[in-house]
VEXTIMI-30167 format. One record per atom (N, C-alpha, C): residue number from 1; atom name; x, y, z. Coordinates in Angstrom, 1 decimal, padded with zeros to 4 digits. Example, Ala and Ser with C-alpha at 12.3 -4.5 7.8 and 13.67 -1.06 7.14 Angstrom:
<node num="1" atomo="N" px="013.2" py="-005.7" pz="007.8"/>
<node num="1" atomo="CA" px="012.3" py="-004.5" pz="007.8"/>
<node num="1" atomo="C" px="013.2" py="-003.3" pz="007.8"/>
<node num="2" atomo="N" px="012.8" py="-002.2" pz="007.1"/>
<node num="2" atomo="CA" px="013.7" py="-001.1" pz="007.1"/>
<node num="2" atomo="C" px="012.9" py="000.0" pz="007.9"/>
//
This chain:
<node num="1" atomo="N" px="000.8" py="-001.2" pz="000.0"/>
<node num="1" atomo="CA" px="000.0" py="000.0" pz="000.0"/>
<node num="1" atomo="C" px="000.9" py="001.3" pz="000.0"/>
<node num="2" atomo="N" px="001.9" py="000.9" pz="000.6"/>
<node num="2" atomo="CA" px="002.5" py="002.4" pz="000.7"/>
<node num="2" atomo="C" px="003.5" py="002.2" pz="-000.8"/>
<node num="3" atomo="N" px="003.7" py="001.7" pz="-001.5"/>
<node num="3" atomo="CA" px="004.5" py="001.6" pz="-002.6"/>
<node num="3" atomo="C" px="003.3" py="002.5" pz="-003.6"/>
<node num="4" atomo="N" px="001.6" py="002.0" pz="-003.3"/>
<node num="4" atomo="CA" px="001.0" py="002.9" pz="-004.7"/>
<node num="4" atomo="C" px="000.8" py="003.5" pz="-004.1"/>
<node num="5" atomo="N" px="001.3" py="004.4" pz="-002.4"/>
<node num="5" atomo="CA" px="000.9" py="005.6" pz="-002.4"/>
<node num="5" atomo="C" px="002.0" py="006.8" pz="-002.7"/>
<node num="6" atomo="N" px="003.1" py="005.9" pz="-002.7"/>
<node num="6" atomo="CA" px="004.4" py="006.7" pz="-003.5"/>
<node num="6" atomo="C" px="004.4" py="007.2" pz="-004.7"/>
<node num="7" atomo="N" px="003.6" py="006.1" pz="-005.6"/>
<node num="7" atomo="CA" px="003.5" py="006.5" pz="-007.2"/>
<node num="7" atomo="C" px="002.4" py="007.5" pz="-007.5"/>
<node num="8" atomo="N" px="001.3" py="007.5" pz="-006.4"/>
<node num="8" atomo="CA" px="000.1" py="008.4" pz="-007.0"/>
<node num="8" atomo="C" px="000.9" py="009.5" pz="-006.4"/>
<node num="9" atomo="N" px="001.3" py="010.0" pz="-005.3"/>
<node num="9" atomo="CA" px="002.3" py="011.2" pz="-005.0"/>
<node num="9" atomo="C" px="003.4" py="011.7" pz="-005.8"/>
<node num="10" atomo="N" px="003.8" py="010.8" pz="-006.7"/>
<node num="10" atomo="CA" px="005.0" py="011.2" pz="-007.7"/>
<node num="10" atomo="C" px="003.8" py="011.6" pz="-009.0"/>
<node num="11" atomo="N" px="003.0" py="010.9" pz="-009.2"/>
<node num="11" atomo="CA" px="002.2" py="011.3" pz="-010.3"/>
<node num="11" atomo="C" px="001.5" py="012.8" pz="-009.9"/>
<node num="12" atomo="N" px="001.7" py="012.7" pz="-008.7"/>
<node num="12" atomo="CA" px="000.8" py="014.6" pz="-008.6"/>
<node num="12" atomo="C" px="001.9" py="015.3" pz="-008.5"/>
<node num="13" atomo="N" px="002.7" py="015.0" pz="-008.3"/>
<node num="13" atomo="CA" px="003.7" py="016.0" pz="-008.0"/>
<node num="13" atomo="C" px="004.3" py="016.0" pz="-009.5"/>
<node num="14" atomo="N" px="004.5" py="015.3" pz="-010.8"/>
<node num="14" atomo="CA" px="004.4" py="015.4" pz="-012.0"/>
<node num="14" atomo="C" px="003.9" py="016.7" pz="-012.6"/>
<node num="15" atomo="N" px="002.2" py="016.1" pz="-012.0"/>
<node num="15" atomo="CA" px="000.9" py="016.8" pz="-013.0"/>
<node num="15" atomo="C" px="001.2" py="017.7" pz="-012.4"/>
<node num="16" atomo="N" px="001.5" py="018.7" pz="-010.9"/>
<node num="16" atomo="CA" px="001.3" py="019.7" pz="-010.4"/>
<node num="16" atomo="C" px="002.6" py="020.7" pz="-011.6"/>
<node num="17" atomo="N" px="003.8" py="020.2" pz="-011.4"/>
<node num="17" atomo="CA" px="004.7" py="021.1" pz="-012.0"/>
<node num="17" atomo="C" px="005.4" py="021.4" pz="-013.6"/>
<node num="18" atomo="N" px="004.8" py="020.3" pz="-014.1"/>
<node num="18" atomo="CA" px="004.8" py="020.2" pz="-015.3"/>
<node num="18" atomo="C" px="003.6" py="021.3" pz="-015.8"/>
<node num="19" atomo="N" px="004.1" py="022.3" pz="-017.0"/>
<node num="19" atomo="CA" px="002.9" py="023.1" pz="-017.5"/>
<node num="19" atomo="C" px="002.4" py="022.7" pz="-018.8"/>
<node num="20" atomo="N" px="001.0" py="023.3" pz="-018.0"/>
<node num="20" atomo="CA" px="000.4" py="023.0" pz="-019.5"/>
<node num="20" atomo="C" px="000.2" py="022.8" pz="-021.1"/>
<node num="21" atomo="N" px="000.0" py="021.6" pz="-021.5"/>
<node num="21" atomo="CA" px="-000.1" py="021.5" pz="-023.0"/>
<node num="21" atomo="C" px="-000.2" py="022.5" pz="-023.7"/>
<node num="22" atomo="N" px="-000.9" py="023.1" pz="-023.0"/>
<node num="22" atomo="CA" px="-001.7" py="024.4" pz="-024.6"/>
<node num="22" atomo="C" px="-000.6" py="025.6" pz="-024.1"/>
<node num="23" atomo="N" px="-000.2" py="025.9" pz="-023.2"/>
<node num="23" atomo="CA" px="000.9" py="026.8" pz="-023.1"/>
<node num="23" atomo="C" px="002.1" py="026.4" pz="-023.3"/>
<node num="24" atomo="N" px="002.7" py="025.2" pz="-023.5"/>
<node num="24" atomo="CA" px="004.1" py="024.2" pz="-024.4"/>
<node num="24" atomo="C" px="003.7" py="024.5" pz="-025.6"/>
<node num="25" atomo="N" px="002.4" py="025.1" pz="-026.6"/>
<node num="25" atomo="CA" px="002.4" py="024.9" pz="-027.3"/>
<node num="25" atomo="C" px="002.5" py="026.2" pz="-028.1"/>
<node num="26" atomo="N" px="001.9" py="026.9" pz="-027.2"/>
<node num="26" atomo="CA" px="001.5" py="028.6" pz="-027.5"/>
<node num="26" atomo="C" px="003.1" py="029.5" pz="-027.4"/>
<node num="27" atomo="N" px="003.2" py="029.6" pz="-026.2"/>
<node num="27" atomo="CA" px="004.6" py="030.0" pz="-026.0"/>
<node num="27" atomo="C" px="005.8" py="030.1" pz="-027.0"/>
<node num="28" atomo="N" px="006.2" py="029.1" pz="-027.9"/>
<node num="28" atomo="CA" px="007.2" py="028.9" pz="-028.6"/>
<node num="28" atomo="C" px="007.0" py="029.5" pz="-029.7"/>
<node num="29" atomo="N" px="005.7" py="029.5" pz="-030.1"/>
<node num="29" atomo="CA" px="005.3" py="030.0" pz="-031.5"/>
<node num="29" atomo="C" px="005.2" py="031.8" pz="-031.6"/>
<node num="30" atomo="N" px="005.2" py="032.4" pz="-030.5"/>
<node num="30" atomo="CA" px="004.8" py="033.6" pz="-030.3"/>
<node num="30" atomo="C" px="006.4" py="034.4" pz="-029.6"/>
<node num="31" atomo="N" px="007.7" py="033.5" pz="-029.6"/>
<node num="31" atomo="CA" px="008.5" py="033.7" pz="-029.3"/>
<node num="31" atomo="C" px="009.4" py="033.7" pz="-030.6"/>
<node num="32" atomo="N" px="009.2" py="032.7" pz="-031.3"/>
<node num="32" atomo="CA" px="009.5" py="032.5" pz="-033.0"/>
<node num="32" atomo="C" px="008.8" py="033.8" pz="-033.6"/>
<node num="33" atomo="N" px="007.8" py="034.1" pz="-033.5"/>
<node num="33" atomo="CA" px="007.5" py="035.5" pz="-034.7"/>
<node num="33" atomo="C" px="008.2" py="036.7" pz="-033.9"/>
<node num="34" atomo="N" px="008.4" py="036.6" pz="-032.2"/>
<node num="34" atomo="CA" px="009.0" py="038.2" pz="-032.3"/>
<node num="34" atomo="C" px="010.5" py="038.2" pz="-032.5"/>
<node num="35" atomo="N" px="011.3" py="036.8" pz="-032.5"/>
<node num="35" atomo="CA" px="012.7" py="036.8" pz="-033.0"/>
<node num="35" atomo="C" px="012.6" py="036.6" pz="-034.2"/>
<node num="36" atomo="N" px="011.7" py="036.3" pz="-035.5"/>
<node num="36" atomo="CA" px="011.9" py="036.7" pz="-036.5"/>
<node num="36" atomo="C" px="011.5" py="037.5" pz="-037.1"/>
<node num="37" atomo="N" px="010.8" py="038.4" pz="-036.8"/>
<node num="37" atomo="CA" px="010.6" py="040.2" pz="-036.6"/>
<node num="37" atomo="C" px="012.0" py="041.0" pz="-036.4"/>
<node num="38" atomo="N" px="012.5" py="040.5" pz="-035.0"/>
<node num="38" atomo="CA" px="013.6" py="041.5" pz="-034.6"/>
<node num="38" atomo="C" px="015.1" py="040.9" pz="-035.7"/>
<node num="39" atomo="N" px="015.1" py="039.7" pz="-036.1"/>
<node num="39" atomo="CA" px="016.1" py="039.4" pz="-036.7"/>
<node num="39" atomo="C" px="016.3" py="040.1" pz="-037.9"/>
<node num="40" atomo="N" px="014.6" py="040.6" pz="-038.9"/>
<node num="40" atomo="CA" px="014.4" py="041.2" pz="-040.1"/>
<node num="40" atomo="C" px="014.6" py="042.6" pz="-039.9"/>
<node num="41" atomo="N" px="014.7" py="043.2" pz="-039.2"/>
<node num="41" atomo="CA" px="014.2" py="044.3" pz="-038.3"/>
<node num="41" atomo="C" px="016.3" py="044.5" pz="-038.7"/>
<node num="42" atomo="N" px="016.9" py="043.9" pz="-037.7"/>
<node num="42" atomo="CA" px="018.5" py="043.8" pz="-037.9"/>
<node num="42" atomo="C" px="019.3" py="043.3" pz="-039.2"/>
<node num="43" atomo="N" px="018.3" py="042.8" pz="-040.4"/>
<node num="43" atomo="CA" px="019.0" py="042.2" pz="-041.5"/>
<node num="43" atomo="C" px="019.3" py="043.9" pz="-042.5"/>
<node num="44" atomo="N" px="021.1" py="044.1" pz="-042.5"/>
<node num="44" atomo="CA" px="020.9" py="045.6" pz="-043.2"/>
<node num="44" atomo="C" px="020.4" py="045.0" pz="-044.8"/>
<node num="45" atomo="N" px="020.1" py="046.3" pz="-045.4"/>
<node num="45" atomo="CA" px="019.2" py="046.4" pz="-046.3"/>
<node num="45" atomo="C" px="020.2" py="047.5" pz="-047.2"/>
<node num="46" atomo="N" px="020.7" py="047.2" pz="-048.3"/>
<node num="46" atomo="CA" px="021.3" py="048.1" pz="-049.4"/>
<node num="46" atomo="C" px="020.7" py="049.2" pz="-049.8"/>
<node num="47" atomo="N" px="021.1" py="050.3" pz="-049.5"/>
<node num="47" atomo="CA" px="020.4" py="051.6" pz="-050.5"/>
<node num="47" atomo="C" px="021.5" py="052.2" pz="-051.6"/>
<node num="48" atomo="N" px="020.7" py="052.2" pz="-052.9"/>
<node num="48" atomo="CA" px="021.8" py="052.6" pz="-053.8"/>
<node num="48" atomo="C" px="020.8" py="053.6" pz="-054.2"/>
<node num="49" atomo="N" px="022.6" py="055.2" pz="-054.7"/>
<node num="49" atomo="CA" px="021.3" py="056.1" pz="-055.0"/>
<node num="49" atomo="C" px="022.4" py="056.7" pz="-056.6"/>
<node num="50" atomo="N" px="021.5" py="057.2" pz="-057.3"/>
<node num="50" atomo="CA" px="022.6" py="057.6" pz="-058.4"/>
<node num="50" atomo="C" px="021.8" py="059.3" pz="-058.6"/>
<node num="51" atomo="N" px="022.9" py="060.2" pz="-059.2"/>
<node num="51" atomo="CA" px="022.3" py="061.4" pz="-059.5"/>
<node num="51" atomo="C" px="024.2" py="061.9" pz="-060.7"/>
<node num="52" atomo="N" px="022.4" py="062.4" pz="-061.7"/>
<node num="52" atomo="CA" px="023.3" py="063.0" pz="-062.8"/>
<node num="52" atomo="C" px="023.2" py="064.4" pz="-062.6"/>
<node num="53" atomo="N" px="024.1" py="065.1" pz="-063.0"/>
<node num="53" atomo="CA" px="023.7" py="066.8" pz="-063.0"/>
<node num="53" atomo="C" px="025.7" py="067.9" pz="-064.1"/>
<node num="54" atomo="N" px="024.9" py="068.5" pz="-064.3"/>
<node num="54" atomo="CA" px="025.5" py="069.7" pz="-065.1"/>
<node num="54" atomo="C" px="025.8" py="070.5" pz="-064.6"/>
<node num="55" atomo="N" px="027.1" py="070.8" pz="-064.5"/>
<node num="55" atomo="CA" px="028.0" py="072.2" pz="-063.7"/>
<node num="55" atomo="C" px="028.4" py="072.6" pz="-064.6"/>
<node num="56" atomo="N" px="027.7" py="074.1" pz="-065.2"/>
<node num="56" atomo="CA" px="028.1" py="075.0" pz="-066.8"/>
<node num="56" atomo="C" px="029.4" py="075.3" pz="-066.0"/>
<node num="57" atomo="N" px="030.5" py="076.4" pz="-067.2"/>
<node num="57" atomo="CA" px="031.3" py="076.4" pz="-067.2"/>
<node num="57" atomo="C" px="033.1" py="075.5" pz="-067.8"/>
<node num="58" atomo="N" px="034.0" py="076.4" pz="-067.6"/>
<node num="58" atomo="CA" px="035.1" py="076.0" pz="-068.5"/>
<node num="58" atomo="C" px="035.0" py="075.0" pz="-068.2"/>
<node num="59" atomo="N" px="036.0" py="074.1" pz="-069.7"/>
<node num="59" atomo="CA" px="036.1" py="072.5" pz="-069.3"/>
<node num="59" atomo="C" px="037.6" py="072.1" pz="-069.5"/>
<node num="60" atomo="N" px="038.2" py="073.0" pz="-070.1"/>
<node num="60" atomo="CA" px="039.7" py="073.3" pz="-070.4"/>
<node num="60" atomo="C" px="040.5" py="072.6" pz="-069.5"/>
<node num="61" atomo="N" px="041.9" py="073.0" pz="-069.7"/>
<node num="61" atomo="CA" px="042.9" py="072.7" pz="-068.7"/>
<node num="61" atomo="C" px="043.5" py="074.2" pz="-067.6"/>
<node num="62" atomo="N" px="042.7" py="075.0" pz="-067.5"/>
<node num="62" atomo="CA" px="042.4" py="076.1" pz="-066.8"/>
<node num="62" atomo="C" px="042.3" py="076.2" pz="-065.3"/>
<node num="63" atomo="N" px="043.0" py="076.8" pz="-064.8"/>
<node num="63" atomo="CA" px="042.4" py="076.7" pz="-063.0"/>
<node num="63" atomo="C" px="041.0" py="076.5" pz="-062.9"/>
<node num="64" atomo="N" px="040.4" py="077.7" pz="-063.6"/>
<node num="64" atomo="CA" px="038.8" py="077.5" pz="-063.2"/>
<node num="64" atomo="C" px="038.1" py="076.3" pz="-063.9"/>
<node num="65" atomo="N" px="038.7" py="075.2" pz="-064.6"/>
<node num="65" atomo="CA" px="038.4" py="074.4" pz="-065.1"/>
<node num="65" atomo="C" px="038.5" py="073.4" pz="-064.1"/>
<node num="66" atomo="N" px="039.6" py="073.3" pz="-063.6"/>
<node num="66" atomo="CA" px="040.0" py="072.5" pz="-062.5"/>
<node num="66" atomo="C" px="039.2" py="072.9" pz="-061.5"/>
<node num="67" atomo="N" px="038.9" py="074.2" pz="-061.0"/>
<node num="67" atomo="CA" px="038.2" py="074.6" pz="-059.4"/>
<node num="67" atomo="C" px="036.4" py="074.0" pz="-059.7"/>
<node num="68" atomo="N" px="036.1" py="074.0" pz="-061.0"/>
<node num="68" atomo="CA" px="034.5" py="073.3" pz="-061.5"/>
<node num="68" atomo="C" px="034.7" py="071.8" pz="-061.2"/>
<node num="69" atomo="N" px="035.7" py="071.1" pz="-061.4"/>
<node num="69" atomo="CA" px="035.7" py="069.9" pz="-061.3"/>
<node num="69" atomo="C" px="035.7" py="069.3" pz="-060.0"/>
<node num="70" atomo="N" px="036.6" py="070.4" pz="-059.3"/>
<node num="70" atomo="CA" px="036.5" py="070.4" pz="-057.9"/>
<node num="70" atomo="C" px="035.2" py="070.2" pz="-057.3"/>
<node num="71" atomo="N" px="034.4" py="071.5" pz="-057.9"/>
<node num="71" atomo="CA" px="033.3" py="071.4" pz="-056.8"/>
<node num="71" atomo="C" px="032.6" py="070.6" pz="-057.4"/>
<node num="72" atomo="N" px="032.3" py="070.3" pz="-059.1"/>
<node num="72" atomo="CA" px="031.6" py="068.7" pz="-059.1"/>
<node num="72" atomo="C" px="031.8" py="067.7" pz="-057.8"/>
<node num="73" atomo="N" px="033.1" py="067.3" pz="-058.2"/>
<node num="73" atomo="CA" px="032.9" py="065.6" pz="-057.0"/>
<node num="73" atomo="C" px="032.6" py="066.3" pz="-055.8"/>
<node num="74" atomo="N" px="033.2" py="067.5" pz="-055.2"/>
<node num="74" atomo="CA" px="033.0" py="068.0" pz="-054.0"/>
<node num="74" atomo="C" px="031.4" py="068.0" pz="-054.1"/>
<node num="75" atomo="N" px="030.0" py="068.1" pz="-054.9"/>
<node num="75" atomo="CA" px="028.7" py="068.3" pz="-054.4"/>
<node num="75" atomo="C" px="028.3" py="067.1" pz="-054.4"/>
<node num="76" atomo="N" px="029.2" py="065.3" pz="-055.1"/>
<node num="76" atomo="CA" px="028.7" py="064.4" pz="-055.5"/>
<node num="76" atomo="C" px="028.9" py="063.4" pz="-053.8"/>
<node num="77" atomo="N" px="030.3" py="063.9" pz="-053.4"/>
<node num="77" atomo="CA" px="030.7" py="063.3" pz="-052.4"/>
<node num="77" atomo="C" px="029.5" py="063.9" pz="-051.0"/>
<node num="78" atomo="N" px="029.0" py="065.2" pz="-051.1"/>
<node num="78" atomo="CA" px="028.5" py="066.1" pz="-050.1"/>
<node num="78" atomo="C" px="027.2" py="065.3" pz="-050.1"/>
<node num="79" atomo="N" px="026.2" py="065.0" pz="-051.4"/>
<node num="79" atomo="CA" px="025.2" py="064.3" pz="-051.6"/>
<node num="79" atomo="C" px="025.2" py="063.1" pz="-050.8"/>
<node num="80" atomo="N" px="026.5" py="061.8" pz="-050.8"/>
<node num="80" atomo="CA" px="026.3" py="061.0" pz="-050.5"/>
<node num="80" atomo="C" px="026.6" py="060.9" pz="-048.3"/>
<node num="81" atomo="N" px="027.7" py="062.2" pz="-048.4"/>
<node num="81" atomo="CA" px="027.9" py="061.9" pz="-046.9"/>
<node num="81" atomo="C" px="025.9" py="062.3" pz="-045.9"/>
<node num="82" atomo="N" px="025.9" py="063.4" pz="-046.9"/>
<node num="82" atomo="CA" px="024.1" py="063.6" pz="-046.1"/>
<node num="82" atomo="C" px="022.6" py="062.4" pz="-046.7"/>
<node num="83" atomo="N" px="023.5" py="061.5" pz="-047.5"/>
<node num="83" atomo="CA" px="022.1" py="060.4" pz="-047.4"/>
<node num="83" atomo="C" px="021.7" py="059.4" pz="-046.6"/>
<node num="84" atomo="N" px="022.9" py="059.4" pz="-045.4"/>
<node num="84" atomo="CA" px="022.9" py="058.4" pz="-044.1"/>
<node num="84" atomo="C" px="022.0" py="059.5" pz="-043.0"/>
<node num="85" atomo="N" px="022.3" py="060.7" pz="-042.9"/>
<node num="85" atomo="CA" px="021.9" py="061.4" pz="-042.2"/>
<node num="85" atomo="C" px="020.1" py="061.5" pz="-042.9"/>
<node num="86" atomo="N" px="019.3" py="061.2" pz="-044.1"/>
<node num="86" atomo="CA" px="018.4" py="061.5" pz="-044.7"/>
<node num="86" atomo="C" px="017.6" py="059.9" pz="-044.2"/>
<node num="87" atomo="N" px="018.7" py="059.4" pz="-044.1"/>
<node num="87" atomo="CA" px="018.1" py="057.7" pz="-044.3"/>
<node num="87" atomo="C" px="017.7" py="057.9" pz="-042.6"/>
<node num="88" atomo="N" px="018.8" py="058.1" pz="-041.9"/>
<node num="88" atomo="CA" px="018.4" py="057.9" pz="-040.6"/>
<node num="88" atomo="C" px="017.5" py="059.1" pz="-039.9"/>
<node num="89" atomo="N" px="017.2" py="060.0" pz="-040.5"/>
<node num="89" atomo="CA" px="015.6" py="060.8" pz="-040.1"/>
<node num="89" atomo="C" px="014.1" py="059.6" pz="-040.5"/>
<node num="90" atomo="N" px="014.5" py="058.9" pz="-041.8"/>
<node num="90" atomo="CA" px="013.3" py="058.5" pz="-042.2"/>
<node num="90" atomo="C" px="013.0" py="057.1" pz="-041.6"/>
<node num="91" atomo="N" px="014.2" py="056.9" pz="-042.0"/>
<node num="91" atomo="CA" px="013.7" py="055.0" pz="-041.6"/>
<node num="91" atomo="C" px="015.1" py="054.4" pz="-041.1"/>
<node num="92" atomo="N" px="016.0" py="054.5" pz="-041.3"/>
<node num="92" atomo="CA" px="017.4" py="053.7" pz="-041.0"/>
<node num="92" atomo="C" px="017.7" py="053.3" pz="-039.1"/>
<node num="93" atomo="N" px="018.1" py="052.8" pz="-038.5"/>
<node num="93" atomo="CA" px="018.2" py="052.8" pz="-037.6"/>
<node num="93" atomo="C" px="019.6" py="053.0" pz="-037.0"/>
<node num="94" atomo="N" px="020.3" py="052.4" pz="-038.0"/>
<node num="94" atomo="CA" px="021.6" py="052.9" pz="-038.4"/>
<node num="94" atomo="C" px="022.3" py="052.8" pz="-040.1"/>
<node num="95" atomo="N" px="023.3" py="053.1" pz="-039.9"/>
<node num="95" atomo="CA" px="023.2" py="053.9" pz="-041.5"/>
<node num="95" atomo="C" px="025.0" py="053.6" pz="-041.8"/>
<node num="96" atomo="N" px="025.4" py="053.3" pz="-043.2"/>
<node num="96" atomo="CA" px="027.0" py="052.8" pz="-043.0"/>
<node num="96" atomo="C" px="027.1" py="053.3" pz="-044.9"/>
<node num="97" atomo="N" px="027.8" py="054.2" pz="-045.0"/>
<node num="97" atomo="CA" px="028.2" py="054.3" pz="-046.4"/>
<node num="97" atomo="C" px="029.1" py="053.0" pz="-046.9"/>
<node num="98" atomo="N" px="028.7" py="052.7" pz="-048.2"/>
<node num="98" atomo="CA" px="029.5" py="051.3" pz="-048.7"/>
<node num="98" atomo="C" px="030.3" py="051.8" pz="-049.5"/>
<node num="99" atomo="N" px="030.4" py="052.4" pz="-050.1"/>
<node num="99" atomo="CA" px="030.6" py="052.5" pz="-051.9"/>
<node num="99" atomo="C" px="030.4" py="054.1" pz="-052.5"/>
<node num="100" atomo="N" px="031.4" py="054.6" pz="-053.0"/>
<node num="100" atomo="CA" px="030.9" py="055.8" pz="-053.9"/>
<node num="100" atomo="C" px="031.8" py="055.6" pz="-055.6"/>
<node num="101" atomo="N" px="030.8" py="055.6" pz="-056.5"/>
<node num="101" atomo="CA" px="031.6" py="055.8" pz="-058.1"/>
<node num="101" atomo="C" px="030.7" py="056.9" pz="-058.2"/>
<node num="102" atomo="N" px="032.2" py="057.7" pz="-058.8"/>
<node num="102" atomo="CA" px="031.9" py="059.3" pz="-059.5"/>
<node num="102" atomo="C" px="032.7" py="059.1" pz="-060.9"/>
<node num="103" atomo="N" px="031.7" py="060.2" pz="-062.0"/>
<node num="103" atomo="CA" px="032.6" py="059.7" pz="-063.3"/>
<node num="103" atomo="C" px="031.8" py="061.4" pz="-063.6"/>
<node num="104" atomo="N" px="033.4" py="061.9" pz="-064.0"/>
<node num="104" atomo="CA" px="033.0" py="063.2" pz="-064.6"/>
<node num="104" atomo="C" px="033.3" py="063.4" pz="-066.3"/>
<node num="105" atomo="N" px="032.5" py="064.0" pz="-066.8"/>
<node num="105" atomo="CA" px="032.6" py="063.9" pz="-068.5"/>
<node num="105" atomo="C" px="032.4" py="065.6" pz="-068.8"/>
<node num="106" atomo="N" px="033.6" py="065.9" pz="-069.5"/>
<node num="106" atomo="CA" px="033.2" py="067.3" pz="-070.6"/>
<node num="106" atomo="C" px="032.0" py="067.2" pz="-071.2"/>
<node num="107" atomo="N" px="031.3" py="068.3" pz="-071.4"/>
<node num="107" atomo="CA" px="030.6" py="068.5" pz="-072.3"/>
<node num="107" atomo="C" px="031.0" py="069.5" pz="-072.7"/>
<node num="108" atomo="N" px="031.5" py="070.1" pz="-074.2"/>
<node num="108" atomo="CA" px="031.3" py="071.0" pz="-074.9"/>
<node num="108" atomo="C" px="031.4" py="070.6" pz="-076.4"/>
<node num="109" atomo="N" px="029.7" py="071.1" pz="-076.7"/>
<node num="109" atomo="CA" px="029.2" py="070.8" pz="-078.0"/>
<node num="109" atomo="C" px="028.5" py="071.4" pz="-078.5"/>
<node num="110" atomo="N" px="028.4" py="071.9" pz="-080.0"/>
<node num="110" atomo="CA" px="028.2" py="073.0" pz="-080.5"/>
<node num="110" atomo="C" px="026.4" py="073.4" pz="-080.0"/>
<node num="111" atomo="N" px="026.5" py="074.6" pz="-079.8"/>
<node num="111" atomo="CA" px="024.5" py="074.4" pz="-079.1"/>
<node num="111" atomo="C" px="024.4" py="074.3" pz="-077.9"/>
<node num="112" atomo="N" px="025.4" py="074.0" pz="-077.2"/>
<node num="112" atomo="CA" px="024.9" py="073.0" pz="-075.7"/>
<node num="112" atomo="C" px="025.6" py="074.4" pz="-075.0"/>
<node num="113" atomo="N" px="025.5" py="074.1" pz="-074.1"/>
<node num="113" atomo="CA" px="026.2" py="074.9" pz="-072.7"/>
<node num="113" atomo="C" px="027.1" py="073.8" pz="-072.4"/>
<node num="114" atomo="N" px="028.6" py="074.3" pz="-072.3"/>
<node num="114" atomo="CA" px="029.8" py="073.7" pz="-072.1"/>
<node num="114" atomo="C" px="029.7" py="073.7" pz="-070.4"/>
<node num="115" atomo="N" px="030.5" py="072.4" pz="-069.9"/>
<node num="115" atomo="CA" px="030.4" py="072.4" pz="-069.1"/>
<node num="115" atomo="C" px="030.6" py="070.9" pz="-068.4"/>
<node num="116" atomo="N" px="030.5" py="070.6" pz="-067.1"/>
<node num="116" atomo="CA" px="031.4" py="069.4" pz="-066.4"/>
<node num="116" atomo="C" px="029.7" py="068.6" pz="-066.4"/>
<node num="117" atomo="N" px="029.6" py="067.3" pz="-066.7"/>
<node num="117" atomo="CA" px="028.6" py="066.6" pz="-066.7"/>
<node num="117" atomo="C" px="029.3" py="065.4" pz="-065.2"/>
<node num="118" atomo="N" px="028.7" py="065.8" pz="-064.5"/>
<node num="118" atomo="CA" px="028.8" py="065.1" pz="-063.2"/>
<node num="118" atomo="C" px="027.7" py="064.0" pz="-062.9"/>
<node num="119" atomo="N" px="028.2" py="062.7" pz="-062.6"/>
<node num="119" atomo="CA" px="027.0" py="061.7" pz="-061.9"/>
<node num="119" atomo="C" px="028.1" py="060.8" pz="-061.2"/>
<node num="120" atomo="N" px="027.3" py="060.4" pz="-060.1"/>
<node num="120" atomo="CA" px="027.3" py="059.6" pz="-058.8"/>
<node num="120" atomo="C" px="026.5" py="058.7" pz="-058.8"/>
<node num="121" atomo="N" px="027.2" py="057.5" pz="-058.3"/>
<node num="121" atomo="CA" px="026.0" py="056.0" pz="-057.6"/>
<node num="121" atomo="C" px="027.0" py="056.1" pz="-056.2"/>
<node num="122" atomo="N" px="026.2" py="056.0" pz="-055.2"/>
<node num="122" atomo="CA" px="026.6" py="055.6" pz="-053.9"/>
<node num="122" atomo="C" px="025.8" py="054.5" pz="-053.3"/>
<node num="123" atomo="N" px="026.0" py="053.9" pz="-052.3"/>
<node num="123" atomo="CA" px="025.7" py="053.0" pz="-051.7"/>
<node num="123" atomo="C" px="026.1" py="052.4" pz="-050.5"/>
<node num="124" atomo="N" px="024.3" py="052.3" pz="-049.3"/>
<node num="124" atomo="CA" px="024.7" py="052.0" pz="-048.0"/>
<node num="124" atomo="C" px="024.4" py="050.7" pz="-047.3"/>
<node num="125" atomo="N" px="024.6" py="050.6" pz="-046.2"/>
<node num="125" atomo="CA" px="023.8" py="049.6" pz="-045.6"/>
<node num="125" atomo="C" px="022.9" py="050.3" pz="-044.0"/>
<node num="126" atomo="N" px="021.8" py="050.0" pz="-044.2"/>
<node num="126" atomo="CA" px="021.0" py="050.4" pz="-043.3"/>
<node num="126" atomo="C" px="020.4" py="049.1" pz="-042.5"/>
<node num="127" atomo="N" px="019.8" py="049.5" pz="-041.3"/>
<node num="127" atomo="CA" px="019.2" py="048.6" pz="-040.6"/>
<node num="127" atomo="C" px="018.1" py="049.5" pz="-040.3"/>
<node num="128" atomo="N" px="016.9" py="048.6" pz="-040.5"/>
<node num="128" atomo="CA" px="015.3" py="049.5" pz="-040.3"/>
<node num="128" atomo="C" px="015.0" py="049.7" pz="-038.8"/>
<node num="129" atomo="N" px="014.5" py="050.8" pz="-038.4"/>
<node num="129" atomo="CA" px="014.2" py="051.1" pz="-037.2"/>
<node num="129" atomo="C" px="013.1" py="050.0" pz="-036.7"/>
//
């Protein structure tokens, strides 16, 4: 007698601390969507941005030829340092410049406005807020 009143005492003492089925089952699954939420949330995300634009003026071998070319990359490079700061007002949570190609080309042709044809692609990695 005292041997099955050991096992019905180990059987309650089982059922008492052991939890429930429907909460072994609930639990995990609602722990899975907010760590694959937060994991998406942390996967960075590439932003590539490109911009063409025309700086009139000499295209020669001239100082002021030289000081236009200057401030080309100088507004191509300016664009790209403030698009982490643009990213991270809107959506970024953090923000990491990758990559900048700059390619500058003369234009002077009969008709046209002479002048430095400037374009940029830059590229970052962000993580979403």
């Amino acid at each position: 007698m005292a041997h099955a009143t050991s096992i019905a005492a180990l059987a309650l003492l089982a059922a008492v601390t052991a939890p429930p089925a429907a909460a072994q089952d609930i639990n995990p699954l609602v722990r899975e969507r907010i760590n694959v939420n937060e994991q998406r949330r942390e996967t960075p995300v590439r932003v590539q941005v490109g911009v063409n634009m025309l700086m009139p003026g000499p295209t020669g071998d001239s100082a002021d030829a030289a000081k236009l070319r200057d401030r080309a990359r100088r507004a191509i490079y300016e664009m790209a340092a403030n698009e982490c700061r643009l990213l991270e007002e809107l959506l970024a949570k953090t923000c990491r410049l990758e990559s900048i190609n700059l390619n500058l080309n003369r234009q002077q042709m009969a008709g046209q406005v002479e002048g430095i044809m400037a374009s940029g692609n830059f590229s970052m990695h962000i993580t979403l807020k």
